[in-house]
C-alpha positions, 0 to 999 in steps of 0.5 A, a space after each residue: 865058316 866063321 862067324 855071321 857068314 851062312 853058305 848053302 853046301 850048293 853055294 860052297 861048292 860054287 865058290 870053291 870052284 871059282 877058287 880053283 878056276 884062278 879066281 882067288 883074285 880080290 876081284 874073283 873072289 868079289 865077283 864070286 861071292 857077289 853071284 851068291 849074294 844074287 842067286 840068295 845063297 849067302 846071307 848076312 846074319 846081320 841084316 844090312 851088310 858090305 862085302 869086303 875084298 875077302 868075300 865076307 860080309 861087314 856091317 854097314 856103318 848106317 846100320 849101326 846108327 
């Protein structure tokens, strides 16, 4: 994993099989890591985040005011 992104061994798996099942649509992938974000099992480093269309987390632009 890069950078500001934490998953849990549980929650890799979860979105790997997301992945396989021909969810690795913007949306699949949105709606994967969303269910994470549900569940606790990702986390953003940086506190107050956005996920992008790739799954990963980008600070809010209020955050950083």
């Amino acid at each position: 994993m890069t950078g500001h992104q934490i998953l849990t061994p549980a929650a890799r798996a979860l979105l790997a099989e997301a992945l396989r099942e021909g969810k690795a649509t913007t949306k699949g992938r949105r709606a994967a890591v969303a269910e994470l974000v549900e569940r606790g099992l990702l986390i953003s480093k940086r506190g107050e985040a956005t996920l992008t269309p790739a799954g990963r987390f980008a600070a809010c632009k209020e955050a950083r005011t």
